[in-house]
N, C-alpha and C positions, 0 to 999 in steps of 0.2 A: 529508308533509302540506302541505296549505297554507293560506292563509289564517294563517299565522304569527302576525300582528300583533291576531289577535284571540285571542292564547293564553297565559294566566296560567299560571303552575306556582308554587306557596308551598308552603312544610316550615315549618308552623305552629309546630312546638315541642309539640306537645299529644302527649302518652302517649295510646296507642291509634291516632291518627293519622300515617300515615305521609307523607303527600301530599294536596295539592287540586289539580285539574287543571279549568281551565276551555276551551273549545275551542270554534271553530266548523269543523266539518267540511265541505267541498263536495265535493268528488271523494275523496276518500282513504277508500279501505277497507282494514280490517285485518285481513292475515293471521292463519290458527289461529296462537296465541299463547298464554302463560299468566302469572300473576302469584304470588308469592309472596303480596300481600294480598286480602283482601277488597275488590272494585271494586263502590262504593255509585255508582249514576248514574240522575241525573235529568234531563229532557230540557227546552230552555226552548221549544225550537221543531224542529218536524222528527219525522222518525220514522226505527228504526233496525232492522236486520235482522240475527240473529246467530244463531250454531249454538252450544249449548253443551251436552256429554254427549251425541253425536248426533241431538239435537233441534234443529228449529230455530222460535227464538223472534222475537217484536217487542216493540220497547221505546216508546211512546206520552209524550207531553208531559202527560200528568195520572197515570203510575204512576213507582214505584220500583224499579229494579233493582239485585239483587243477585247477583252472579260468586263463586263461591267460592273462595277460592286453589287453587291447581295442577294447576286444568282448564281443558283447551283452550278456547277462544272465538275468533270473531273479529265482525267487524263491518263492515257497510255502510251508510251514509245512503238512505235509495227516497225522498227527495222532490227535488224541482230547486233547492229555494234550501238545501237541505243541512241539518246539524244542528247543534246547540246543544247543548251537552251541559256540566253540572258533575258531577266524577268528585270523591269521596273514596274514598282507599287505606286502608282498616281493617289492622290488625294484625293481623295470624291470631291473636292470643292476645282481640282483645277479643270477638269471640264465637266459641264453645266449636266447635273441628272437626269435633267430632264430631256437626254438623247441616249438614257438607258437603254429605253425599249429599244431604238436604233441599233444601238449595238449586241444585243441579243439577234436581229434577226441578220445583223451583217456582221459579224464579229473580225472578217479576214480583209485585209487590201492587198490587193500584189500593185503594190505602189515602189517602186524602187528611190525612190526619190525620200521618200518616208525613211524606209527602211536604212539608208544611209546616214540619213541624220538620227534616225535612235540610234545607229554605229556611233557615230561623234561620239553623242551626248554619253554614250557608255564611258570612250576613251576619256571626254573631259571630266567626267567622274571620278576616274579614278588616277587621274593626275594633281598631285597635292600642288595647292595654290591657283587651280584654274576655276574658282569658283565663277567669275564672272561669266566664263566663258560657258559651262554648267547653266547656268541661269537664261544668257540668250538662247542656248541651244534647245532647253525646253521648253520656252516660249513656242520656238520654230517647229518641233513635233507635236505641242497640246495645238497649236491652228491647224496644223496640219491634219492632225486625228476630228478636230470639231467639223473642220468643209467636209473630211470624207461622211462623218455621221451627217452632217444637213445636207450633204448631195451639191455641195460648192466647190468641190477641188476643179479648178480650170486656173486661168489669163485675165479673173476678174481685176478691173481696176479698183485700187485704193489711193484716192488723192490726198497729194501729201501737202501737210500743213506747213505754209512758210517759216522759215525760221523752225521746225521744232526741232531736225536734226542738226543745224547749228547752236541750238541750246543746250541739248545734249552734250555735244561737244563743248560747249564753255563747262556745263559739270562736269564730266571727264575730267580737264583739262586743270580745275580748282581740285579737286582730291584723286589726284593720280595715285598719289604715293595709299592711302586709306582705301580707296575706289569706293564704288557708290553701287550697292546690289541693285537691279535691275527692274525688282519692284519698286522699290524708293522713288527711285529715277523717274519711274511711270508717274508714280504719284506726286512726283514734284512737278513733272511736267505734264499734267493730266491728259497723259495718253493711256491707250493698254500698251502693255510689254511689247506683245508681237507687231504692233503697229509700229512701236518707238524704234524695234531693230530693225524690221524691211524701211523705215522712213530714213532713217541714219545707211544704212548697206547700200540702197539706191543712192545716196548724196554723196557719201564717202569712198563706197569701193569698196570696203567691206561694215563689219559685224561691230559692234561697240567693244565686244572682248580684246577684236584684234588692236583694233585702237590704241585701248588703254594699254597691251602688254605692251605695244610699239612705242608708247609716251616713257614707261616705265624704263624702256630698255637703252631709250634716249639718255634718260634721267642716269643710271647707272653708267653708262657711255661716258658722259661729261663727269663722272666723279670719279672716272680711274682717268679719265685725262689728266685731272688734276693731282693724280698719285694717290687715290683711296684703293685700297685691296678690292680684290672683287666680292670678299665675302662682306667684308662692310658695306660693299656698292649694292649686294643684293638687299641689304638688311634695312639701308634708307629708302631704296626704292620700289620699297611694297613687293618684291617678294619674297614668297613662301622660306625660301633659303638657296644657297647658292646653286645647289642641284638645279631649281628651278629657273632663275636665271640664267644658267647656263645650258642650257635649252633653248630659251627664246631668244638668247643672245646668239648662239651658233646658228638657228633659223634665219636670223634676219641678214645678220654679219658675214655670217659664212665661217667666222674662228669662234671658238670659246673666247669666254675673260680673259684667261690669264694671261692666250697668247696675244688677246689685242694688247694688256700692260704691257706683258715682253716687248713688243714690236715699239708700244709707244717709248718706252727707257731707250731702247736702242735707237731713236731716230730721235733721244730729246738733243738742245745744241748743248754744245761742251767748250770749254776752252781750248785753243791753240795751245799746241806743245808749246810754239815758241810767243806767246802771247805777252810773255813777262820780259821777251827780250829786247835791247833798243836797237831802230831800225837802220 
């Protein structure tokens, strides 16, 4: 391969995910080959030409491709300034193999909606501390990939279980600062993932990540009220480090840290000049 220097590889940490590969391709085409995972790819620029199950496919800058583990493929860029490609490596276990063959014979979606959320889930990847957020988001692309392979993507209802997305919320709510990964979560409250986040996002208005960083952000809020520095405020409040904090602090507040303390010192009360004098 070449073009090296424009080529990411991360091992997130995240269950389900085995790999992110970001790449730009010019000349290098890939022999038939196979992969133990699921190869999710999205193109940023360029088009790509590939054979997989004796067919042969093209993969376009506004769809989704999906490789099924351990069938042959391979791959060529057909434009001159080459391809752009971000690859996530699914686990064979996070969706069911037994929609293999499905995806051999349909491997592409021009699903926009899809396609925006493997965008997300790339950016919450590779933003340090957004693991929760990571985790809902690909709950919300493995359903998404599953209805397109069984021929379900529409407006189907899923009814929602009283109280499960207020349960949620009370675990949220008990380990803000630790937070609670999203399989846990399922397993504590015997739902699957993607049921727990569309059941909670319908009740709440949004996603359980948003949630918890909004609890966290509270939390660090009320401890520079009380004169904690922001890097201490980040470090009790479950995040990653103050970079991170001040992020979601500036999203929600409008200011960073510091200058919400600046603002709060200059507006705390002080003594009268003439306070000590008699009247």
């Amino acid at each position: 391969m070449d073009g090296h220097a424009d080529t990411v590889v991360l091992r997130p940490g995240i269950d389900g995910i085995a790999e992110v590969f970001h790449t730009h391709l010019r000349q290098h085409a890939y022999p038939m080959h196979t992969h133990r995972s699921w190869t999710l790819l999205i193109i940023d620029s360029g088009t790509v030409r590939y054979d997989l199950g004796r067919h042969e496919h093209g993969a376009l800058d506004r769809t989704v491709t999906l490789l099924p583990p351990g069938v042959p493929h391979n791959g060529t860029p057909t434009t001159a300034q080459g391809l752009r490609k971000r690859v996530l490596y699914l686990e064979p276990e996070q969706i069911d193999t037994g929609l293999v063959g499905r995806a051999v014979d349909h491997p592409m979606f021009d699903d926009p909606l899809l396609r925006h959320r493997v965008h997300q889930l790339h950016g919450a990847l590779f933003r340090q501390g957004d693991r929760p957020e990571a985790e809902s988001r690909l709950e919300l692309v493995s359903e998404r990939l599953r209805q397109h392979l069984r021929g379900t993507v529409g407006p189907a209802a899923h009814p929602d279980d009283p109280g499960l997305a207020e349960r949620l919320r009370d675990l949220l709510d008990a380990r803000t600062v630790e937070g609670v990964p999203l399989a846990e979560a399922a397993r504590t409250l015997h739902a699957h993932p993607a049921h727990l986040t569309r059941v909670f996002t319908r009740r709440f208005g949004m996603p359980p990540h948003q949630y918890l960083v909004g609890r966290r952000v509270d939390l660090a809020r009320r401890l520079i009220l009380e004169g904690r520095a922001p890097a201490h405020a980040a470090a009790v409040s479950g995040f990653y480090d103050q970079a991170h904090l001040n992020r979601h602090f500036t999203r929600i507040l409008g200011l960073p840290p510091g200058h919400y303390a600046r603002a709060r010192r200059m507006g705390a009360p002080s003594r009268l000049s003439g306070a000590s004098e008699r009247p």
